[in-house]
Residue frames as a rotation matrix with the C-alpha (Angstrom) as fourth column:
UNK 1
-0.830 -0.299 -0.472 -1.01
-0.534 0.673 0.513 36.20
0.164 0.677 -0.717 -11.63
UNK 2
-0.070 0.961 0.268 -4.02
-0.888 0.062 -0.456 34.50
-0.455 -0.270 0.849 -12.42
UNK 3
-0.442 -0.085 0.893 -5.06
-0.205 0.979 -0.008 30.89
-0.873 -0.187 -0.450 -12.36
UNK 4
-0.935 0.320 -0.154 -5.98
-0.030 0.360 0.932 28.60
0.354 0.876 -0.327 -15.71
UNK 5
-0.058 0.771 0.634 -9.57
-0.988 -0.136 0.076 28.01
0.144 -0.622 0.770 -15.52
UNK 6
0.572 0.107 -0.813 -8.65
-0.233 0.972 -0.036 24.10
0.786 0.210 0.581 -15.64
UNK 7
-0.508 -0.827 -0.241 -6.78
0.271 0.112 -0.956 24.93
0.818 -0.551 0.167 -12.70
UNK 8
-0.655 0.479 0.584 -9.14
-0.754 -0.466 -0.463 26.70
0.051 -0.744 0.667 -10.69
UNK 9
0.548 0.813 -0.198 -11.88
-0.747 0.582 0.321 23.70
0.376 -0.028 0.926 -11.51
UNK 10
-0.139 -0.630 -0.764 -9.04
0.275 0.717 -0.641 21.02
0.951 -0.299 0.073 -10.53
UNK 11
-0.892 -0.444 -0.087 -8.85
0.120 -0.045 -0.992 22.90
0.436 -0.895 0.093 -7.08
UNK 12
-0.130 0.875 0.466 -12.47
-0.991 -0.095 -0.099 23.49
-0.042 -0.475 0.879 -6.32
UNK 13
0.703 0.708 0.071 -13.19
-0.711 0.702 0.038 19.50
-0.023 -0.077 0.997 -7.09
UNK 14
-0.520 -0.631 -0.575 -9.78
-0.006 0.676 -0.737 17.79
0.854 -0.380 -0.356 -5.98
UNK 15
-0.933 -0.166 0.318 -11.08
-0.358 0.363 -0.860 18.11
0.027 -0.917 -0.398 -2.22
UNK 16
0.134 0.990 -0.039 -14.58
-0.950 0.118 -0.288 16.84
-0.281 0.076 0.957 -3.46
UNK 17
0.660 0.162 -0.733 -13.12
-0.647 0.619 -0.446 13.94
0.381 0.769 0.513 -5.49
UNK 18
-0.213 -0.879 0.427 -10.44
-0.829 -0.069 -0.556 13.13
0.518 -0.473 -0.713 -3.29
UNK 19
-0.599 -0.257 0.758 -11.95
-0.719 0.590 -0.368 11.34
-0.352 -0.766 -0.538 -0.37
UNK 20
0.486 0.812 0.322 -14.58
-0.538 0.569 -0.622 9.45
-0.689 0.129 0.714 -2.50
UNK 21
0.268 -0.584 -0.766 -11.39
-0.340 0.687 -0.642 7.88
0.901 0.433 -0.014 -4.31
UNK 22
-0.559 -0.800 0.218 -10.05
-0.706 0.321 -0.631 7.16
0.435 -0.507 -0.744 -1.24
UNK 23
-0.368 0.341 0.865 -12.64
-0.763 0.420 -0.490 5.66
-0.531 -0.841 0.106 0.05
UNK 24
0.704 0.399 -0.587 -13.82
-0.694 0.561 -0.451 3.46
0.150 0.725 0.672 -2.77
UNK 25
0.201 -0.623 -0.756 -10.20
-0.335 0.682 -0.650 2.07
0.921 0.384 -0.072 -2.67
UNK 26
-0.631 -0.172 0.756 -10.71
-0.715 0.508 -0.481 1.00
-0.301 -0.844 -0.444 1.03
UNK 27
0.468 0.845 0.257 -14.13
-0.699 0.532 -0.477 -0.62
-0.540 0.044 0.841 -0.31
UNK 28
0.733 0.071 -0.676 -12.30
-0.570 0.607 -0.554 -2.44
0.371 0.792 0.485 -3.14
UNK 29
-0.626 -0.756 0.189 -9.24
-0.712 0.457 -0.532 -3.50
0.316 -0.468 -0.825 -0.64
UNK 30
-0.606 0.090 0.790 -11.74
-0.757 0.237 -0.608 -5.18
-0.242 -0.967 -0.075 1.48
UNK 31
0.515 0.750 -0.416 -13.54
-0.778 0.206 -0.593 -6.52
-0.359 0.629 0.690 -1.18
UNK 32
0.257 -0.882 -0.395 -10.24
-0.418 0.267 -0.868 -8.01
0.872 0.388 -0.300 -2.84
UNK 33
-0.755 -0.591 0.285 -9.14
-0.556 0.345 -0.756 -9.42
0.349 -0.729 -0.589 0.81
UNK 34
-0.239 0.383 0.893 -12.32
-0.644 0.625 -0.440 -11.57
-0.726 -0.680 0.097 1.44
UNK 35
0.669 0.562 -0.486 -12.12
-0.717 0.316 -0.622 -12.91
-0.196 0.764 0.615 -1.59
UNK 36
-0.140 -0.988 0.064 -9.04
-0.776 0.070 -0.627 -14.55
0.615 -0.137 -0.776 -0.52
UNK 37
0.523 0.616 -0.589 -9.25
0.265 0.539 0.800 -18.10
0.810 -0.575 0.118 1.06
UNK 38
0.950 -0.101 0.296 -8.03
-0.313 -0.307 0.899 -17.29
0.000 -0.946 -0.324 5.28
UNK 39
0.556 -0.830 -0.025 -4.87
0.387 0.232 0.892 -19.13
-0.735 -0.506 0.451 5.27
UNK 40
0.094 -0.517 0.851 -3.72
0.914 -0.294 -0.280 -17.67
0.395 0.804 0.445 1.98
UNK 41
0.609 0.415 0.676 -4.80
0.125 -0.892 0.435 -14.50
0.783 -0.180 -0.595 3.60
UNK 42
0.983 -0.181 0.039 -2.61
0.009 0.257 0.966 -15.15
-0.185 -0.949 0.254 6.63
UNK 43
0.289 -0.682 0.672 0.36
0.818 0.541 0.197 -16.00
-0.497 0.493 0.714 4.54
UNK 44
0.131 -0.036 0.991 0.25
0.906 -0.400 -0.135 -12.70
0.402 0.916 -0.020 3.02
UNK 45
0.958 0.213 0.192 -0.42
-0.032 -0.584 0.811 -10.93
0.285 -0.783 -0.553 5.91
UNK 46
0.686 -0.727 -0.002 3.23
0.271 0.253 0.929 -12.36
-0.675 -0.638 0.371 7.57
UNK 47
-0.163 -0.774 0.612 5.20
0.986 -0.151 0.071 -11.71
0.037 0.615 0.788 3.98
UNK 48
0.427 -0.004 0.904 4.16
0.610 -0.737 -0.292 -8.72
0.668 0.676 -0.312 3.95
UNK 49
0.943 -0.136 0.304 4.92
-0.327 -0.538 0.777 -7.44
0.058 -0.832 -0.552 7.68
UNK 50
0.633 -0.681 0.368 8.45
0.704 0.704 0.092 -9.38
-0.322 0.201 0.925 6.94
UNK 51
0.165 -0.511 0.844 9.11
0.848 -0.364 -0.386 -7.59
0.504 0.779 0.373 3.66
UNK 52
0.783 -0.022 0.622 8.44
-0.014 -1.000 -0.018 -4.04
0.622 0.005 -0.783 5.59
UNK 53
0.493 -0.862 -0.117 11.16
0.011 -0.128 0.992 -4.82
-0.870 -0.491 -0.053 8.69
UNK 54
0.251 -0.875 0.415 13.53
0.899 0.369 0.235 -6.15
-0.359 0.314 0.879 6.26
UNK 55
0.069 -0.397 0.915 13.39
0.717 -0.618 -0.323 -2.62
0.693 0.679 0.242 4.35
UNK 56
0.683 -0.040 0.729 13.22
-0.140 -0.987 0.077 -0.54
0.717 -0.154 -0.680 6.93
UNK 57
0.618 -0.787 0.006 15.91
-0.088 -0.062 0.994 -1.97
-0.782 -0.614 -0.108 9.08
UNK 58
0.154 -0.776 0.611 18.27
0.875 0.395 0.281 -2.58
-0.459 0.492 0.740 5.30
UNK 59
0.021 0.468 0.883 17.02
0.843 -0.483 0.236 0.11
0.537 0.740 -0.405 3.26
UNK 60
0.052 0.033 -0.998 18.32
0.575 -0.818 0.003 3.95
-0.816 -0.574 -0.061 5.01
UNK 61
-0.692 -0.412 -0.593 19.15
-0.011 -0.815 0.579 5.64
-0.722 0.407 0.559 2.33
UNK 62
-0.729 0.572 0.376 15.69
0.579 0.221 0.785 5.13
0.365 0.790 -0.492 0.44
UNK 63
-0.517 0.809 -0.279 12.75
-0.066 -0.362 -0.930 7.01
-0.853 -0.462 0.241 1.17
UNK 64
-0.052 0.880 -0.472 9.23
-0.780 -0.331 -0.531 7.22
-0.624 0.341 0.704 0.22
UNK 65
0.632 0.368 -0.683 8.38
-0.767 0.167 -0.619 6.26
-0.114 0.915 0.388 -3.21
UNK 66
-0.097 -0.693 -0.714 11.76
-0.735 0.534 -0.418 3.87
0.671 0.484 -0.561 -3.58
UNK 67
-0.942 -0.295 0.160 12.02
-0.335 0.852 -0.403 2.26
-0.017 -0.433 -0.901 -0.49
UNK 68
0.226 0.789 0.571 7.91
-0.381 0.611 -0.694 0.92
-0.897 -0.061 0.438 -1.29
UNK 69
0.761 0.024 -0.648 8.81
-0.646 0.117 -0.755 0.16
0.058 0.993 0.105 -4.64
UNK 70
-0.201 -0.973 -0.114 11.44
-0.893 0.230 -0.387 -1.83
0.403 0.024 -0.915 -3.18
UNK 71
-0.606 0.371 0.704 8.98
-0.377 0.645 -0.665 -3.38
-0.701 -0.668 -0.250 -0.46
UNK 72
0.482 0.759 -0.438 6.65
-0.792 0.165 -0.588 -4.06
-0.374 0.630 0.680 -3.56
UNK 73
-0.195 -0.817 -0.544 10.20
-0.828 0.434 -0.355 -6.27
0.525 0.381 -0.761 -5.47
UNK 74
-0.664 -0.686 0.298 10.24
-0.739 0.539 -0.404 -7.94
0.117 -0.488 -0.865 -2.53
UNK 75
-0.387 0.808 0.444 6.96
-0.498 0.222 -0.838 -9.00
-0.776 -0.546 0.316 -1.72
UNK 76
0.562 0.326 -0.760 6.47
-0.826 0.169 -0.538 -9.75
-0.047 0.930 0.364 -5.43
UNK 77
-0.276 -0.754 -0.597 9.49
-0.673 0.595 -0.440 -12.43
0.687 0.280 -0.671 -5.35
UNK 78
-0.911 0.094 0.403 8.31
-0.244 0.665 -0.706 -14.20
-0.334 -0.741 -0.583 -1.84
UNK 79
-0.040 0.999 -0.020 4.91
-0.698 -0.043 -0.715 -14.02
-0.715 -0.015 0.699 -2.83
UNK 80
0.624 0.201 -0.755 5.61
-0.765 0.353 -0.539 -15.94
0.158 0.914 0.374 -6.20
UNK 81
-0.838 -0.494 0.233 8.27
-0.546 0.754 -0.365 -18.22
0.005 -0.433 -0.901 -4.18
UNK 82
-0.879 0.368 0.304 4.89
-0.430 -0.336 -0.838 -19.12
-0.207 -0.867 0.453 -2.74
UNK 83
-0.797 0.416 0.439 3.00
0.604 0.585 0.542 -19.95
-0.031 0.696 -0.717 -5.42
UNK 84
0.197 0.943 -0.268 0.50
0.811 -0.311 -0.495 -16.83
-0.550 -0.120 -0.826 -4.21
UNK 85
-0.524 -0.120 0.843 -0.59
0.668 -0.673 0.319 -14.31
0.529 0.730 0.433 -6.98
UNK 86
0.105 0.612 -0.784 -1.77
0.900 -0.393 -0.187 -11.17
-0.423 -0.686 -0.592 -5.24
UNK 87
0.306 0.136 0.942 -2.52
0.837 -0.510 -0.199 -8.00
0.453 0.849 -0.270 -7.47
UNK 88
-0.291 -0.933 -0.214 -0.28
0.771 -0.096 -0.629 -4.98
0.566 -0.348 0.747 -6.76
UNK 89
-0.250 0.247 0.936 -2.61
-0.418 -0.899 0.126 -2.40
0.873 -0.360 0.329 -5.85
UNK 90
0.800 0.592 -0.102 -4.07
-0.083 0.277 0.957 -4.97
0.595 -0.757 0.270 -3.21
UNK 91
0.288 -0.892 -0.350 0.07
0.910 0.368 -0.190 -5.89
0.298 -0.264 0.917 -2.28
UNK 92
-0.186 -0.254 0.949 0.03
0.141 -0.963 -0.230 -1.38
0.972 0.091 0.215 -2.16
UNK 93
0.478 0.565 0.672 -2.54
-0.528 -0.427 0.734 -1.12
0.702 -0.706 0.094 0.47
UNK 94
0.940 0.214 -0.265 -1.23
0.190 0.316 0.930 -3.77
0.283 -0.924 0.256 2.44
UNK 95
0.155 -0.894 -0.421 2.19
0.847 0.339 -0.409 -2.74
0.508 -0.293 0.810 2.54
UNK 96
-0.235 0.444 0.865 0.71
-0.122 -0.896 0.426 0.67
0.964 -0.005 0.265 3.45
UNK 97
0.501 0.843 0.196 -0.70
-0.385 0.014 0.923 -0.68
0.775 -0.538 0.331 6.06
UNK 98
0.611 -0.593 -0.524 2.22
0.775 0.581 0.248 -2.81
0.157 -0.558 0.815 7.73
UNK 99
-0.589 -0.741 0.324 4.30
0.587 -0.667 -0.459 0.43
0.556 -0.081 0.827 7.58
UNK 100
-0.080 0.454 0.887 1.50
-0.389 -0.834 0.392 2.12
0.918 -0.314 0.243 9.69
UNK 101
0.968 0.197 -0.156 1.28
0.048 0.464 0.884 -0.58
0.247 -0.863 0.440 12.08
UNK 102
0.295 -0.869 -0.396 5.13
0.801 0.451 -0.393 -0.60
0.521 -0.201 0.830 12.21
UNK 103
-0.394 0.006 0.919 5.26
-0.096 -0.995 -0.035 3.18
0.914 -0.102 0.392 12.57
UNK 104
0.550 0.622 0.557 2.40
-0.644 -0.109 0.757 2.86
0.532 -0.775 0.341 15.78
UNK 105
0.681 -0.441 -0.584 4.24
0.678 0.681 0.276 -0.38
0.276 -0.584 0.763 17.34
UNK 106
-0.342 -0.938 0.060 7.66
0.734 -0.306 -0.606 2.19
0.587 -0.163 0.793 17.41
UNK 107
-0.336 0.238 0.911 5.85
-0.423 -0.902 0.079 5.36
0.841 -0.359 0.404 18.60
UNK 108
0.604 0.747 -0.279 4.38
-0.121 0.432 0.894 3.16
0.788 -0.506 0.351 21.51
């Protein structure tokens, strides 16, 4: 069985195209987070490491995809309690990120 050739070009330049998305979207996170004034930045930083305990100590029977899409709800509702608008891919990375630091704190 032989591959499409739009398949075979997908797999020769996914592992070419790959990290230079990934890495752009660290550049634009960091970009997007100093553009933030420090205590707002702080404030976001604590809802967001909040929102992740709360789902992973409420939230067993979710995985993956649902139970961020849940942490995303949440963060979206405190955040607008708040009065702070933070754009979701930037609200992605960091909840991405609090679930890695949670992950290292446990494994420690």
């Amino acid at each position: 069985m032989s591959l499409s050739p739009a398949v075979q070009v997908a797999l020769v330049l996914l592992p070419i195209v790959l990290p230079l998305l990934i890495s752009l979207s660290a550049v634009l996170y960091q970009h997007l987070l100093q553009r933030l004034p420090q205590k707002q930045r702080a404030e976001i930083d604590q809802v967001v490491h909040v929102v992740v305990a709360a789902i992973e100590q409420a939230s067993g029977a979710l995985e993956g995809p649902a139970k961020k899409e849940a942490a995303m709800e949440m963060a979206d509702a405190l955040l607008a309690y708040l009065h702070i608008s933070v754009p979701r891919e930037i609200l992605s990375c960091l909840i991405e990120a609090a679930v890695y630091s949670l992950h290292q704190a446990v494994s420690e």
